[in-house]
N, C-alpha and C positions, 0 to 999 in steps of 0.2 A: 504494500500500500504506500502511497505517496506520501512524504511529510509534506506538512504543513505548516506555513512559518505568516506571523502576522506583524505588519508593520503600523504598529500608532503613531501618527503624527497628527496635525493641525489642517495640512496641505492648503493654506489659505493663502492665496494668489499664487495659485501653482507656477513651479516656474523649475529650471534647468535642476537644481540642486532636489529641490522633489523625487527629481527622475531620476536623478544619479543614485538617491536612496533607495530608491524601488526598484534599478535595473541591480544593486548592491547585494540587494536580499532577495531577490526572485532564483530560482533556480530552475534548472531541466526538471530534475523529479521533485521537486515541490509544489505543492497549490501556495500560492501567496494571497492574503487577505489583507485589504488596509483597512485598519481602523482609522476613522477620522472620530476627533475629539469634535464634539458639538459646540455648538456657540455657547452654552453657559459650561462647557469645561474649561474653554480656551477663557472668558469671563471669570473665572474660579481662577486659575494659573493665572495669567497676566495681567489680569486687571483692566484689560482693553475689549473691544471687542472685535470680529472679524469682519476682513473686507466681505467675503462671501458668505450667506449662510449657509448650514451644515447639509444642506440636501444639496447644495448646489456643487458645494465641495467634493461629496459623496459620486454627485453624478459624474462629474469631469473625470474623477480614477476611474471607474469603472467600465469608462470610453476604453481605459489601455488594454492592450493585447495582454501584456505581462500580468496583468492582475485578474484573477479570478473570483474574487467577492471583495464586498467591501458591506461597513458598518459601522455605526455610528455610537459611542461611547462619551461617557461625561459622568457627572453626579447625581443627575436622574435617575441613572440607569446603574446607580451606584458602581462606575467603572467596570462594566460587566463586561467583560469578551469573550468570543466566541472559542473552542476548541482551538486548541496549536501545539505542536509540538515546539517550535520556536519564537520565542518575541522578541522583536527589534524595536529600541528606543532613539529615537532623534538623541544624541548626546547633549542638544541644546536645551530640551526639557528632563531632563534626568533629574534634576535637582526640584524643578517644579514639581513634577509626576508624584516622586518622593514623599515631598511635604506635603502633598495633598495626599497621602495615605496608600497608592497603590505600592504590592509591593511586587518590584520591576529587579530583585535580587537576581531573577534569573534568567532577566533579560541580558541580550547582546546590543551593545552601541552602536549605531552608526554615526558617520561621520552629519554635524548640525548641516540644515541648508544653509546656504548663504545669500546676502542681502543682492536683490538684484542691481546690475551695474547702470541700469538705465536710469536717471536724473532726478527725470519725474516721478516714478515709483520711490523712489529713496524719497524724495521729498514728502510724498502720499502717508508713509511709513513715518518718519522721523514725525509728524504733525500728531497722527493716530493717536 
C-alpha cells in the first residue's frame, strides 16, 4: 500500500516556494494530502488575517497534478487531520503550530516559503 505523507501549511497567495514545498514532499509511491490551515487558524497563529479564504486556498492545491487530497484544518476542527503516515511542517510555522498546542514532534520540516520578489506583493504583505 502506498504511504501517505501530509503537508500543512497556510498556502495563502500561492506562489513558487509553495510549490517547491509540495514538489519537496510528494513522492512516486506516496499519496500527498495538503492541509490548509483555515482562516481562523492562520487568525489564531498570526494574528492577521489571509489574503484568500480557506476554500479558495483549498481549491487552487487541489488544481495540482502532484496532490491528491486536500483539507482544511484550524481550531474549529480542533486541529484535526486526516490519516498519514508522514507530516510535513513549513519550518516557518513550527514555533507557531507548537504554541498553539499541536503536537508536530513527529513531524518532518520543510524548508519556510519565501517572500515573493515582486514589489507590489511585498508591499501588499509588509501593510497586512
Amino acid at each position: 500500500m502506498a504511504r501517505s505523507r501530509l503537508l500543512l501549511g497556510s498556502f495563502d497567495l500561492f506562489n513558487i516556494g509553495h510549490l517547491t514545498q509540495l514538489n519537496a514532499v510528494a513522492a512516486d509511491n506516496a499519496r500527498l494530502t495538503a492541509a490548509v490551515i483555515s482562516d481562523a487558524g492562520i487568525a489564531e497563529l498570526s494574528g492577521s488575517h489571509p489574503f484568500l479564504p480557506e476554500a479558495e486556498r483549498s481549491a487552487v492545491i487541489s488544481q495540482l497534478r502532484i496532490v491528491d487530497a486536500t483539507c482544511i484544518t484550524g481550531p474549529e476542527s480542533r486541529w484535526s487531520l486526516p490519516d498519514h503516515d508522514e507530516l510535513y511542517v513549513d519550518a516557518g510555522l513550527w514555533d507557531l503550530l507548537t504554541h498553539a498546542g499541536l503536537d508536530i514532534r513527529h513531524a518532518f520540516s520543510v524548508e519556510p516559503t519565501r517572500l515573493p520578489t515582486n514589489p507590489a506583493l511585498l508591499s501588499a504583505l509588509s501593510a497586512a
